[in-house]
C-alpha positions as MATLAB code, in Angstrom:
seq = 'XXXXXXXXXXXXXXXXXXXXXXXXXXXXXXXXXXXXXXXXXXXXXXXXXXXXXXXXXXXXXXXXXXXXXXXXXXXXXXXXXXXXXXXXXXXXXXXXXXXXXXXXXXXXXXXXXXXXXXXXXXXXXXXXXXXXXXXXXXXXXXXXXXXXXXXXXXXXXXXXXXXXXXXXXXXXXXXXXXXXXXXXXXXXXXXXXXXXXXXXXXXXXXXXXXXXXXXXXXXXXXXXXXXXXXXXXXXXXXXXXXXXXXXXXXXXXXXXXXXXXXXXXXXXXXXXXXXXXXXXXXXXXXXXXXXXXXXXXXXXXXXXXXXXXXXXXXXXXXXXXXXXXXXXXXXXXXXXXXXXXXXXXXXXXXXXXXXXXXXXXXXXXXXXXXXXXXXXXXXXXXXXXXXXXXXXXXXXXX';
ca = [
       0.000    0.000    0.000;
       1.422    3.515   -0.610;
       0.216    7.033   -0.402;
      -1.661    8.581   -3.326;
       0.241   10.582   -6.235;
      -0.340   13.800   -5.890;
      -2.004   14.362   -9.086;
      -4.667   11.585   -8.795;
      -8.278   12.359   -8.266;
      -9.704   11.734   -5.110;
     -10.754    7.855   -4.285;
     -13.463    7.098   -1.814;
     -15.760    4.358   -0.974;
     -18.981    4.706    0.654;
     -20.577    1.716    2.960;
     -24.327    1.948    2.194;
     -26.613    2.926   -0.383;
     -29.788    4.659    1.451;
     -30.205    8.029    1.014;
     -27.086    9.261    2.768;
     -25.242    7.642    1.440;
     -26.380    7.802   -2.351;
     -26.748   11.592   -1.536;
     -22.954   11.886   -0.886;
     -21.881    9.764   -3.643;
     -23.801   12.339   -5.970;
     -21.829   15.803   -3.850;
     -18.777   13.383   -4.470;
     -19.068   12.721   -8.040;
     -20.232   16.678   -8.407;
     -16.712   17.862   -7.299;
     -14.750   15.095   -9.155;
     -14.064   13.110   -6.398;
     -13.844    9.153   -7.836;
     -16.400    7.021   -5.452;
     -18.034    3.853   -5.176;
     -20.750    2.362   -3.256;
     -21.171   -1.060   -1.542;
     -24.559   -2.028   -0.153;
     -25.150   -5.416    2.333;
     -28.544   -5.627    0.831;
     -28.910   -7.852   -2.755;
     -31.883   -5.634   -3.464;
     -31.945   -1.983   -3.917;
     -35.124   -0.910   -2.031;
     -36.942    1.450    0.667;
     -39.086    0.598    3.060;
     -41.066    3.035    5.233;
     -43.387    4.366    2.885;
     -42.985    8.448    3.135;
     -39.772   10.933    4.091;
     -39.742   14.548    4.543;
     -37.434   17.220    2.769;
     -37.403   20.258    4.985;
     -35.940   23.409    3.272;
     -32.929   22.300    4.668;
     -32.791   19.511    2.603;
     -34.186   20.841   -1.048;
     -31.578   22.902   -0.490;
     -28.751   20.286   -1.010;
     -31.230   18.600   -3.768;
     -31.082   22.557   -5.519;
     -27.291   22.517   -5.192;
     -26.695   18.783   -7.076;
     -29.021   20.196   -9.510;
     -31.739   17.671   -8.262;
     -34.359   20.282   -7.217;
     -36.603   19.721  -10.679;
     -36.289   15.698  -10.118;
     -37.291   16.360   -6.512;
     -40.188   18.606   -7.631;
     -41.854   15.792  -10.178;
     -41.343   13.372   -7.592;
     -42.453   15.188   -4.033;
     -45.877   17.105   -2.711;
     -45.308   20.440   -1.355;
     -48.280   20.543    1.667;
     -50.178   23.304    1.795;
     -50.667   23.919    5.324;
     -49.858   22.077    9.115;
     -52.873   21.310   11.071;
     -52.822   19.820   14.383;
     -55.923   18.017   16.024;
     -56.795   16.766   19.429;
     -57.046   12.514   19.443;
     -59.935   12.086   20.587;
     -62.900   14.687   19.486;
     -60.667   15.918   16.146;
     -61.279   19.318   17.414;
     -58.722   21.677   15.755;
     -55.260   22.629   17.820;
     -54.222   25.228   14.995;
     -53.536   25.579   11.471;
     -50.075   26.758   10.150;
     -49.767   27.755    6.238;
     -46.586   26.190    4.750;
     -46.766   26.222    1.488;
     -47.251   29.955    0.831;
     -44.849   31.217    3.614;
     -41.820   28.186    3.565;
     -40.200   29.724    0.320;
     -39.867   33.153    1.747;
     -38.891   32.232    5.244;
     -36.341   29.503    4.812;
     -35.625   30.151    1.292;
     -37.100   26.587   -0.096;
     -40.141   24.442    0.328;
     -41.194   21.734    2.230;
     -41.839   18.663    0.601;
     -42.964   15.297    1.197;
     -42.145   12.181   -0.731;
     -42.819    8.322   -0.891;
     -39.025    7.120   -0.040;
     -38.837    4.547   -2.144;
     -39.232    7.947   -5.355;
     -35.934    9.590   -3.553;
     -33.803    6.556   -3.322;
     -34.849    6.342   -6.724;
     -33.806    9.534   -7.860;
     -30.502    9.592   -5.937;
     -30.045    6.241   -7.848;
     -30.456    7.868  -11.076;
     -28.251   10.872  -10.090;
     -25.053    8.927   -9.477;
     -25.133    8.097  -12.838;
     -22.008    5.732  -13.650;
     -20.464    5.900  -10.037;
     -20.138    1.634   -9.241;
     -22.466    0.307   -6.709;
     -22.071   -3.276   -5.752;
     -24.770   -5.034   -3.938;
     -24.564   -8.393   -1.718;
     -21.216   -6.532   -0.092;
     -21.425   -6.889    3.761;
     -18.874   -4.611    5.337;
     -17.495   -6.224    8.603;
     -15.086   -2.848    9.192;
     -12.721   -0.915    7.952;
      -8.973   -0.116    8.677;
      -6.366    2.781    8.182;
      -2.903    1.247    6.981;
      -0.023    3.151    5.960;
      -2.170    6.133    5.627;
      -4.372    4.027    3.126;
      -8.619    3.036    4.137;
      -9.395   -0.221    3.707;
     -12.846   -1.742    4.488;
     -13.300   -5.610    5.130;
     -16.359   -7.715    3.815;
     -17.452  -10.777    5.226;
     -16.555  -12.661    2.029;
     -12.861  -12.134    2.803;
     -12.603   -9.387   -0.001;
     -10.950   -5.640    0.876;
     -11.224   -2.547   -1.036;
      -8.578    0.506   -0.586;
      -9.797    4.251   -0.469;
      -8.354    7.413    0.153;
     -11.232    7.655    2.911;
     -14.096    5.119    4.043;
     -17.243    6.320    4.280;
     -19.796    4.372    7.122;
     -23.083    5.240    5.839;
     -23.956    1.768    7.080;
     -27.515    2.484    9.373;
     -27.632    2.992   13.137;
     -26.373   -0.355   13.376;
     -22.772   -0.002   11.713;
     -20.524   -2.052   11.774;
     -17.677    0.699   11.356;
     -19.113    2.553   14.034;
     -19.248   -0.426   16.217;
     -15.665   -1.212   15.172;
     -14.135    2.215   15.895;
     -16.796    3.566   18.801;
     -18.071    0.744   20.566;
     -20.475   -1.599   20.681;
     -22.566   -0.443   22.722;
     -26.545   -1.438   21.979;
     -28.891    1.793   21.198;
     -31.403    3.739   23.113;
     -34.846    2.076   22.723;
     -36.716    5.432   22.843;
     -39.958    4.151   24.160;
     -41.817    5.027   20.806;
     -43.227    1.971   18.827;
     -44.575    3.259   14.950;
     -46.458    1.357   12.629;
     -46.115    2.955    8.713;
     -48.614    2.588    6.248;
     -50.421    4.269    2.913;
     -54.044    4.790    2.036;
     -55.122    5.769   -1.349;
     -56.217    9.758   -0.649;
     -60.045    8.988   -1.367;
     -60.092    7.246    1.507;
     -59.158    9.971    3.685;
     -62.385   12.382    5.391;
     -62.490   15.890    4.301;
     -64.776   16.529    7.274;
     -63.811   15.611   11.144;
     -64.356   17.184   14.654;
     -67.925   17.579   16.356;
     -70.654   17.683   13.548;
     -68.709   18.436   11.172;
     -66.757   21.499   11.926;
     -63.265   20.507   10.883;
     -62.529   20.618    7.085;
     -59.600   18.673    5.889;
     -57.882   19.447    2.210;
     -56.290   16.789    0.923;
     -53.505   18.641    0.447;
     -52.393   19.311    4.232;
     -50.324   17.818    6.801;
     -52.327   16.877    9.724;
     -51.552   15.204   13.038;
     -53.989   14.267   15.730;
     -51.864   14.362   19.267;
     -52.576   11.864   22.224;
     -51.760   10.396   25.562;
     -50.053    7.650   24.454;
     -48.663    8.618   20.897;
     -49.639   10.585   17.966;
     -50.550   10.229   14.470;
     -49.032   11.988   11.840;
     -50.175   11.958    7.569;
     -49.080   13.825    4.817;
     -49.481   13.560    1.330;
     -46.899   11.701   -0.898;
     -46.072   11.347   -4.708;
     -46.044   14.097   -6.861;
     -49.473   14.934   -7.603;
     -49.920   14.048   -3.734;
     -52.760   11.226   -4.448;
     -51.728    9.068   -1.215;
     -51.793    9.654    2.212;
     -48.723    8.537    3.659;
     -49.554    7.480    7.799;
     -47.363    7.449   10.728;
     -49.027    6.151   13.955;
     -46.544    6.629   17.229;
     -47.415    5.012   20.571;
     -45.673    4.908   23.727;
     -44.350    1.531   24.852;
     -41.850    0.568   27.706;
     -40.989   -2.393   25.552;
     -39.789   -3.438   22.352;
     -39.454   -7.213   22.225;
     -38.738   -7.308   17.963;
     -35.317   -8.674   16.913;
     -35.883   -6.988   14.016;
     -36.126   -2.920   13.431;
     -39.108   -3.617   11.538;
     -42.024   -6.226   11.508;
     -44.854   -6.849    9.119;
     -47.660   -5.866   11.725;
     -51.911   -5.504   10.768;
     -54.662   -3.275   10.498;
     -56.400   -4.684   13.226;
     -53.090   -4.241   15.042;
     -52.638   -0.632   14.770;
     -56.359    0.073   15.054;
     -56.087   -1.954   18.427;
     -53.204    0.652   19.512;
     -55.247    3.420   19.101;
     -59.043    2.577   20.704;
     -60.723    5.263   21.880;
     -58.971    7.906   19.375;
     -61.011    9.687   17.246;
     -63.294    7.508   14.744;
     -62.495    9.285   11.440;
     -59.402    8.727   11.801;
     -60.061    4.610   13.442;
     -62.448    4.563    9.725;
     -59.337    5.357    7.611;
     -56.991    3.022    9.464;
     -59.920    0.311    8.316;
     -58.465    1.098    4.405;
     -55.393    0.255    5.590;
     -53.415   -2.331    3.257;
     -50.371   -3.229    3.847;
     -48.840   -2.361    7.891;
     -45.154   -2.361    9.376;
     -44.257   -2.121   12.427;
     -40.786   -0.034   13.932;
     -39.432   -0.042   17.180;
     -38.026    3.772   16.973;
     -34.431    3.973   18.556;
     -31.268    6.719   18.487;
     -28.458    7.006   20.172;
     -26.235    9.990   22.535;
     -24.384   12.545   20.278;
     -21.398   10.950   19.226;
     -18.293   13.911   20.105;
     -16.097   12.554   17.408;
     -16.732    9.996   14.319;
     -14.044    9.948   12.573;
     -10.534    7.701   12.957;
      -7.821    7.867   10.514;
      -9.112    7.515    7.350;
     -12.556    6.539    8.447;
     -15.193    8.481    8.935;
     -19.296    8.118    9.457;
     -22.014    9.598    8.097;
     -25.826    9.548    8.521;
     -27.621    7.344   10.969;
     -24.435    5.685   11.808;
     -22.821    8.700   13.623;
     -26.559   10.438   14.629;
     -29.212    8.309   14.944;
     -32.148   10.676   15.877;
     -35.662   10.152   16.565;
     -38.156   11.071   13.958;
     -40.184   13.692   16.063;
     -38.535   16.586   13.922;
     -38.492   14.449   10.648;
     -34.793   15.075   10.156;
     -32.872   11.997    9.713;
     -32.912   11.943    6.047;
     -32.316   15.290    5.594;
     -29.207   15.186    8.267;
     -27.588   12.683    6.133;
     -28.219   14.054    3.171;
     -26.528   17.636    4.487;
     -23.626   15.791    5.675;
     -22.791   14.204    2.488;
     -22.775   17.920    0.905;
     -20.578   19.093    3.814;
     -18.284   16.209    3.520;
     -17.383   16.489   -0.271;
     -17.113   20.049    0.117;
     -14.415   19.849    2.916;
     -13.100   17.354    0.994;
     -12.201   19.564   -2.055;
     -11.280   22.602   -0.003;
      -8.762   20.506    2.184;
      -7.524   18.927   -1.160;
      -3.626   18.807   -0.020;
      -4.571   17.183    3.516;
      -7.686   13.965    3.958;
      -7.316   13.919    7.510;
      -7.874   18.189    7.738;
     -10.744   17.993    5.791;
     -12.118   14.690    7.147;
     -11.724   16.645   10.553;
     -13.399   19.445    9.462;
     -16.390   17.826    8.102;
     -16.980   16.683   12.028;
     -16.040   19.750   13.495;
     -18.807   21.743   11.304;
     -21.635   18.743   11.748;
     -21.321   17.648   15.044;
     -22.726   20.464   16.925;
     -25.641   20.822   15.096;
     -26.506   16.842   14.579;
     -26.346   16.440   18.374;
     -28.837   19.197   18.993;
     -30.571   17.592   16.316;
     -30.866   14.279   18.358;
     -31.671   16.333   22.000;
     -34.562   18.251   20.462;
     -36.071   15.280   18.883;
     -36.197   13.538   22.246;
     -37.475   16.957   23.756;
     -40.036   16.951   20.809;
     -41.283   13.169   22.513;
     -41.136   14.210   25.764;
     -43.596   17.037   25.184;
     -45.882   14.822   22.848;
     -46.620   13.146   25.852;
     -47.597   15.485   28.195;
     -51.259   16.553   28.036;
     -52.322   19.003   27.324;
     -49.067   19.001   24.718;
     -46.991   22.530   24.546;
     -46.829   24.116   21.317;
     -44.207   22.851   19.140;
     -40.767   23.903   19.477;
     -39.497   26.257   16.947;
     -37.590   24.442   14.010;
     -36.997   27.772   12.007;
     -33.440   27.521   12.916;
     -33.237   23.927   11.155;
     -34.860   25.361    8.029;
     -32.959   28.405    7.224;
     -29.986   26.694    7.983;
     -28.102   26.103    4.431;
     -25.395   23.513    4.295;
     -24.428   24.781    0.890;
     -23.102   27.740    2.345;
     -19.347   27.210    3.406;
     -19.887   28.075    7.598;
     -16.538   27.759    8.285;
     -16.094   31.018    5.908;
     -19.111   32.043    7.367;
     -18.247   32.113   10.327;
     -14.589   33.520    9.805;
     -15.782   37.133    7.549;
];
């Protein structure tokens, strides 16, 4: 193994192909940087049903020239509305659509995941992606990365990337082991066709629903959140949180039932019970995160994603973390051209702080979800107007 010639392009290898990872691969390949992508699956595919690109996030999308894709594929809700659980009586109603452009300088979308993976897939264009590749780790030697897979095979990098899930293997490898937080938040995910969904809920009547709003009705014990998905918004994509001191799954997620998640909620309000009853097809996640990680890089390895900030979904900003630290990364990566370990440093250094509150509000987010009455949201202006495509170091040195 020996160093790189100076005058060769960048090499890196990314562990994972969700949407962190296949984000940064596209940032990557945008600034020249040579990268490839191994996957553990032998199937490219999402499961979860919808994701959410804040502002934050169509930012980075409007950056890798991405934002049109984005726009055929996402919904762009017209408003928030909030219910109580039980009588659908209306908490408050937020416009979004005609204010999220001029405050945060983007909108806010909402997509089927499965569409974005797809896109990202597209984007990367002829960057190699080899399925069926289980990373067991990965190794700096002789200032060279080299990640392990469990067939015996190696592959040398200028820099490993672990974009390998909350459960990574390079994380585990270079951080500990230790097992994550169980967050005491079970969530079942699940679609119904948008004709299925009332227009009219609350006492007699009095609420009127447009298809094209995010709504949420807030409980004791959980809360139910939909929002419209695919680009002319004609589903109703459904996330159903409850509270539960246990999850007893091996797996992160389960093939669960309507009767199941209808059984979670008795006694909420029956609109809502009527549209679980369209219900089709039901999974089941046990939600977990972990504490903010100080550091996540060592050597020539680094982490990205859900492997170095595994947050709860309360502020719907997993996906759009990764996907800003994949922008960050190959942008530290070109400005620190002449030193790896500088730039790989200063891709933590700018992320870190903000991930971890990430992950804090999130569980703040639950914590006051469960308190009833529940407190008015807390402000997530600051994560919208935040733009990753804007060089903070520089920023923050003018």
């Amino acid at each position: 193994m020996t160093q790189r010639p100076a005058k060769r392009p960048l090499r890196l290898v990314i562990i994972g192909a969700g949407i962190g990872g296949l984000a940064a691969a596209c940032a990557l390949r945008q600034r020249g940087i040579e990268v490839a992508v191994y996957e553990r699956s032998s199937k490219l595919e999402e499961v979860g049903a919808g994701v959410q690109i804040g502002p934050n996030g169509v930012k980075i999308f409007r950056a890798l020239g991405l934002e049109d894709e984005l726009q055929r594929s996402a919904f762009e809700p017209i408003n928030m509305v909030s219910l109580t659980w039980d009588e659908a009586r209306l908490r408050h109603r937020e416009p979004l659509k005609a204010v999220a452009r001029a405050q945060y300088g983007a909108p806010y979308m909402t997509a089927h995941r499965a569409d974005i993976h797809n896109l990202l897939r597209h984007a990367i264009g002829d960057v190699p992606l080899r399925l069926g590749a289980h990373c067991i780790g990965a190794d700096t030697v002789k200032g060279i990365a080299v990640a392990r897979f469990a067939d015996g095979s190696t592959v040398e990098a200028d820099a490993i990337i672990g974009a390998d899930g909350i459960r990574s293997a390079i994380r585990a490898q270079h951080f500990g082991t230790g097992e994550p937080r169980f967050t005491e938040m079970v969530a079942w995910r699940c679609m119904v066709p948008m004709d299925c969904v009332p227009t009219r809920v609350g006492p007699g009547g009095s609420v009127t629903l447009d298809h094209g709003e995010y709504f949420g009705w807030i409980g004791p014990n959980g809360h139910v959140i939909c929002y419209p998905i695919g680009g002319k918004g004609d589903v109703l994509n459904i996330f159903g949180g409850h509270v539960s001191a246990q999850w007893v799954e091996e797996s992160w997620s389960v093939p669960s039932s309507r009767d199941e998640l209808i059984a979670a909620k008795a006694g909420w309000n029956e609109a809502l019970l009527d549209m679980f009853r369209h219900v089709e097809h039901v999974f089941k996640w046990g939600i977990y995160d972990r504490d903010p990680l100080p550091e996540w890089t060592r050597g020539r390895v680094t982490l990205l994603g859900d492997a170095a900030h595994p947050t709860m979904p309360t502020l719907a900003q997993g996906a759009n973390m990764a996907i800003e630290d994949g922008y960050v990364l190959a942008r530290d990566l070109v400005r620190h051209s002449d030193g790896i370990d500088t730039a790989l440093k200063a891709y933590v250094t700018e992320r870190q702080p903000r991930t971890a509150q990430i992950t804090l509000q999130s569980r703040q987010q639950f914590a006051n979800n469960r308190k009833v009455p529940p407190p008015p949201f807390l402000d997530r202006s600051w994560i919208f107007t935040f733009d990753a495509t804007r060089d903070q170091a520089a920023l923050q040195s003018a």
